[in-house]
N, C-alpha and C positions, 0 to 999 in steps of 0.2 A: 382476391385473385379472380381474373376476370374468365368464364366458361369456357373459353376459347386456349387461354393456356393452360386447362387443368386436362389432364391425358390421366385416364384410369387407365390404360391399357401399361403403364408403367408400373402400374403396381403387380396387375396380374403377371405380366413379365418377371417384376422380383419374386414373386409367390415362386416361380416356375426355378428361376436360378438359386433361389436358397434351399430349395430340397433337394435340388440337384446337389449340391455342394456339402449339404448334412452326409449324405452318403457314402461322399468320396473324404469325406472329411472327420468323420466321428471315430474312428478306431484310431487315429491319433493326438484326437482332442482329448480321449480319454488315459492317452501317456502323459500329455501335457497335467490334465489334472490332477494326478496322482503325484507326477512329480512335484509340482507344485502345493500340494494341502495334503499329502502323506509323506509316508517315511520310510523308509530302512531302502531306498532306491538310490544306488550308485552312480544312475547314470541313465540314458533314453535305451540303451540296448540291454541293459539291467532290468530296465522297468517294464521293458515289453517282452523278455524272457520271463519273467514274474508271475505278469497276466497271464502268460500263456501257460505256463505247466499247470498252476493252481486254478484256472477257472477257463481254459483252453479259448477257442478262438472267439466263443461267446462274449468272453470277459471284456472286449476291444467294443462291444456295443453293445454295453450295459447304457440305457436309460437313452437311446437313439429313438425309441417309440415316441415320446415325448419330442425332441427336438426336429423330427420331419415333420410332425402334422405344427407343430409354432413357432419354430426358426424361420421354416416355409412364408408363416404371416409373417414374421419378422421383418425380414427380407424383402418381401412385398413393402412395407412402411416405408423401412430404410431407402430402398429406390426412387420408390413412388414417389415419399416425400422429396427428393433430394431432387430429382427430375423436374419437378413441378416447381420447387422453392427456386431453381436457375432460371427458369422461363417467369416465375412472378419476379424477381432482381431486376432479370432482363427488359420486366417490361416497365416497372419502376423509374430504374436508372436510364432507359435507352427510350423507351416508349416502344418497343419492338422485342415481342418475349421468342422469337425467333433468333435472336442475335447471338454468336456464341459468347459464352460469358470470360469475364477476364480471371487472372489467378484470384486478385482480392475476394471476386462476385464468387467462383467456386471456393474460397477458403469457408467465407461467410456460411454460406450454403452446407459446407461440410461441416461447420462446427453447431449449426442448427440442426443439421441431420443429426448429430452423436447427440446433440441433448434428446430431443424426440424420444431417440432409438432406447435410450433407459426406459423409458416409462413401460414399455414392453419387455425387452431384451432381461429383465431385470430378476423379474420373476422365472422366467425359461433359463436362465443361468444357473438360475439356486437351485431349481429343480432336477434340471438335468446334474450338476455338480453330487446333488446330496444323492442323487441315484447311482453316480461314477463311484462317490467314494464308501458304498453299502461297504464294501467286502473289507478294506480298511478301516474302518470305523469297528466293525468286529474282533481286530486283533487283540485285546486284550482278554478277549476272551476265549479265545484260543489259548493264550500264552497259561492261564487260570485253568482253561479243564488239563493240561499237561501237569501243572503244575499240584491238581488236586487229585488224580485221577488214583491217590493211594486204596481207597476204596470206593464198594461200587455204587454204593448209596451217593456219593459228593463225584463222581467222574458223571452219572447221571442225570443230579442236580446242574452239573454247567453245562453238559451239552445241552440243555433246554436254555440255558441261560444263555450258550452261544447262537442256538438254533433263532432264540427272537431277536437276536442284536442282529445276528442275518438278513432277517425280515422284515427290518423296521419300518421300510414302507414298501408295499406290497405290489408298488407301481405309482406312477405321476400324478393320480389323480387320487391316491390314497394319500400321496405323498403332502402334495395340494393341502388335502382334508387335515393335516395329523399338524400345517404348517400351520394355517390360517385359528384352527382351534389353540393351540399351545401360547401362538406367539401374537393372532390378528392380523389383520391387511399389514400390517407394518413389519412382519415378519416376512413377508415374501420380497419385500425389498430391500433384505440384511445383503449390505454391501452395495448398496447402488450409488454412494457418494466413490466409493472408490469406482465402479463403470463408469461415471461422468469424467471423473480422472483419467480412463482409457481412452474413452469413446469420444468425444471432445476432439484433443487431439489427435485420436488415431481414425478418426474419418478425414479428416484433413490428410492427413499422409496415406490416404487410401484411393478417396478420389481424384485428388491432386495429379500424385503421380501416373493414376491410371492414363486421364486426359491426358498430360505432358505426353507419354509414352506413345498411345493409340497416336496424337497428330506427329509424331515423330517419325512412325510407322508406316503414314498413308505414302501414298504414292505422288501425290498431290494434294492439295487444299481442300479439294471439291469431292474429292472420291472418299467414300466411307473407307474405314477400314476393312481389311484384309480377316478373317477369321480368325488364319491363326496368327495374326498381331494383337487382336483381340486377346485370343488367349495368352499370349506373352505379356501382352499389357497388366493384363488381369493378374495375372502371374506377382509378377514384379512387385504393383504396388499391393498386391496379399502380405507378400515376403516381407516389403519393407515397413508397413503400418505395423503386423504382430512382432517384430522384433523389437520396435522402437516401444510399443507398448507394451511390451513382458513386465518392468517392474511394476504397472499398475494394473495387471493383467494378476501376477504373483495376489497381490493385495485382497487384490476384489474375491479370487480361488478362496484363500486361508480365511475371509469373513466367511465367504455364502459356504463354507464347511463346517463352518464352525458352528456345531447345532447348539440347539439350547441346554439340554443334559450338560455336556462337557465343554462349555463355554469357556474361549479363554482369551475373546478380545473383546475390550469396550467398545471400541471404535476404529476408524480407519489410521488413524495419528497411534492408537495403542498397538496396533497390529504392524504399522512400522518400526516401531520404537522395539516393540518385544521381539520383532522376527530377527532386524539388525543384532541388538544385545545378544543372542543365542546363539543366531548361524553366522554373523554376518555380512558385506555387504555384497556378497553372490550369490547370498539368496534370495534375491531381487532377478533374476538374470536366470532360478533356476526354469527350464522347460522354453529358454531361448531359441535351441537347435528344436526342438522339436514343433518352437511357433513358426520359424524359415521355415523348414520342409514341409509343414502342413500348410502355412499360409499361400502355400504359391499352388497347390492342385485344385484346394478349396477354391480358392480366389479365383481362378484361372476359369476353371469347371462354371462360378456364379455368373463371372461377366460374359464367359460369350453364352453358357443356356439365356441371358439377359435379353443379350441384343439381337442373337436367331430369333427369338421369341416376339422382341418389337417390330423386327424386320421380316415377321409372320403375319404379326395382328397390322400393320401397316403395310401391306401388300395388297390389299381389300378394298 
């Protein structure tokens, strides 16, 4: 890729729209996940009445420390790259990396973007997931100290026993530490055949439709978008990328949950097969409503902090 079509300021841009979006976006990523790799939740307004009595409005951004400071980087990649990789197609196929690109040239572009975005995205998923579902992963030892609590010697014994299931990582960088030791580098990337399953096609159906949308939106050819078509654009292909990718979205949840202690899938092929046999085939589909409603403020909130951002640092 030749100096002239590589643009760093697209990256810093995504740095800027994906912690934007962490924050508007994390207290329902962590309904989605619960619904999705826990249990005893009826429903999205079941699951967020839940959170809140037993661990109050905290509970909704558990393990957000972690996903602002490297979703942030994340997002940066994911742009940057995807920004950059149109303008080298463009300059390939056209000889002019100015050209806008065609649907093939952004499909292409968006299915290299979602491979990339594993290599990162992959580790910050696990991380943040195993810190969402701390207080679920403890129930069993709740259900124990009730169940033992006849005297006071063994009601003792499990609250200690509940108290470290509580605490099993003490934060994301502990979390990191307890990952890499137990399991290896190869541990922080439990479930990233299932994200390449998401991410894959579900950057195709993200920046596809964003484009499509935004020139739909202009006023003309020549005039950029309007802000808030931006954010509606943005909106829109949020909504429609996590819906369509809920069941591989489900998949990748119930791997990167699924800690070593109480392992109960081999693989990504075992974790379909066993979730189907058990629940299933709606629970593929579970934390759907809550990938719509969250994917359109998140999304919405990345793309226009994006492009104020570009149409900042390109003002100069």
């Amino acid at each position: 890729m030749t100096s002239k079509n590589f643009h760093l300021d697209d990256f810093v841009a995504g740095w800027i729209g994906g912690a934007s979006s962490v924050v508007v976006g994390h207290p329902l990523d962590t309904v989605k996940t619960r619904l999705q790799a826990g249990k005893g939740y009826q429903s999205m307004t079941h699951c967020m009445l839940t959170i809140y009595r037993k661990e109050t409005a905290a509970g909704f951004f558990k393990g957000m420390s972690f996903p602002v400071a490297t979703i942030a980087a994340y997002n940066s990649v994911v742009f940057g790259f995807f920004s950059n990789a149109q303008r080298f197609i463009s300059e390939y196929r056209y000889g002019d990396g100015h050209r806008p690109c065609s649907t093939l040239d952004l499909t292409v572009a968006s299915m290299l973007t979602g491979l990339v975005s594993v290599g990162l995205g992959a580790p910050v998923d696990l991380v943040k997931i195993r810190l969402q579902m701390q207080t679920q992963m403890a129930r069993p030892a709740e259900h124990f100290q009730l169940a033992g609590s006849v005297s006071s010697g063994s009601s003792m014994t499990v609250r200690a026993m509940h108290s470290s299931s509580q605490t099993l990582y003490r934060g994301p960088v502990h979390c990191i530490g307890s990952i890499l030791q137990a399991e290896g580098l190869r541990g922080l990337y439990r479930g990233g055949g299932a994200m390449v399953l998401r991410d894959v096609p579900g950057y195709v159906l993200y920046f596809v439709p964003y484009t499509v949308f935004c020139d739909l939106l202009r006023p003309d050819a020549t005039s950029s978008p309007h802000p808030c078509a931006i954010w509606l654009a943005g909106g829109l292909a949020g909504s429609i990328s996590w819906v369509t990718a809920t069941p591989a979205d489900v998949v990748k949840s119930r791997m990167q949950a699924d800690a070593r202690l109480h392992r109960k899938y081999k693989g990504v092929a075992h974790c379909v097969v066993r979730s189907y046999k058990t629940e299933g085939a709606q629970v593929f589909f579970r934390g759907a409503s809550v990938n719509a409603i969250r994917g359109f403020p998140m999304s919405a909130t990345m793309f226009l902090a994006y492009e104020l951002s570009l149409q900042f640092f390109r003002s100069f």
